[in-house]
N, C-alpha and C positions, 0 to 999 in steps of 0.2 A: 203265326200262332203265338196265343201269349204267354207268356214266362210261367202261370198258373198252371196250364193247359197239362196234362199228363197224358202220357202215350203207353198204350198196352203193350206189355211183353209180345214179340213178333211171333211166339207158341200159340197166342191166346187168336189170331186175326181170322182162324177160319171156325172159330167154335160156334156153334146156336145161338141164341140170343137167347136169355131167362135162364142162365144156369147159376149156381149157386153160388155165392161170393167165394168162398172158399176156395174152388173149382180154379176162378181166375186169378185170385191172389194168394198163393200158396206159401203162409205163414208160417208155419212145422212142418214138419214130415208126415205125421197123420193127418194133414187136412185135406188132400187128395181123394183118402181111402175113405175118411169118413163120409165125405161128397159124395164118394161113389156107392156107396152103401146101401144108400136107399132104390137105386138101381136095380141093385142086385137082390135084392130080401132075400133071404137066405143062406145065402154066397158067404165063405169064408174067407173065398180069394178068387182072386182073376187071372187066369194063366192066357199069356201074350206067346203066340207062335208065328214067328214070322214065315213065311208061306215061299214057297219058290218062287213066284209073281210078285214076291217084294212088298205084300204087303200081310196083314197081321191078321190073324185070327184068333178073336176073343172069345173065352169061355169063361160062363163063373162056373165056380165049381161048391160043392159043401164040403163039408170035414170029414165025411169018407170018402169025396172024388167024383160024388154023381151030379150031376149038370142041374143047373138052377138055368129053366128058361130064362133066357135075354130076347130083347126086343132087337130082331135083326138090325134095323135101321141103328142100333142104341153101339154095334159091335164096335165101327172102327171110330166111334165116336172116342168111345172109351178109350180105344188103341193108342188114338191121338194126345188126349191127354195125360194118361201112362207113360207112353214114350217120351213126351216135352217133359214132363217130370221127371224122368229119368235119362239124358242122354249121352251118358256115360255107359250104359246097359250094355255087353256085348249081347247083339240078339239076336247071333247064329242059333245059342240055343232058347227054348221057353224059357219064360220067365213065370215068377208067381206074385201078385201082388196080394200080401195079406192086409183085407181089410179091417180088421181089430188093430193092427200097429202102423200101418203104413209101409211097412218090410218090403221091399222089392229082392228075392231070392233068385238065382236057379231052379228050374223047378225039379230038377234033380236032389237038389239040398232039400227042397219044399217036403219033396214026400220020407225024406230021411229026418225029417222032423227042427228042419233047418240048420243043422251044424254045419 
């Protein structure tokens, strides 16, 4: 390989093909959320629940709590790139991803208004 040659973060190695720059080079803190945004239309946030089976279950949510259809196939996509962004998260419990700020909360804090 030559010395030019650049190698993707090892988060990035199972994602789609045609996703959005941002998505794989995660610049700020809100370039995740704003990527993910369009996804969601709607969505104010994405609450991350990790499931007894070990794996995650994605919801968006709007800003009083009621479900913004997702595209099934679209769920642990999102999961995926949420969690590599975040893998400091404890994620025994939900989490909430605010997409206006990029915020990864508790989603216990989330609905107490993030304090």
């Amino acid at each position: 390989m030559s010395s030019s040659a650049r190698t993707a973060p090892s988060h990035t190695a199972t994602f789609p093909t045609g996703l959005p720059a941002a998505v794989t080079s995660l610049s700020s803190p809100g370039a995740l959320a704003s990527s993910l945004r369009p996804m969601a239309p709607g969505a104010t946030h994405l609450r991350l629940t990790l499931t007894t089976g070990g794996h995650f279950d994605t919801r968006a949510l709007r800003a009083d709590g009621s479900d913004v259809p997702l595209a099934e196939h679209l769920r642990p996509v999102l999961a995926r790139w949420i969690a590599a962004d975040h893998p400091t998260a404890d994620w025994r419990e939900p989490h909430d991803l605010h997409l206006a700020t990029g915020l990864l909360v508790p989603s216990a804090r989330s609905a107490e208004g993030g304090r």
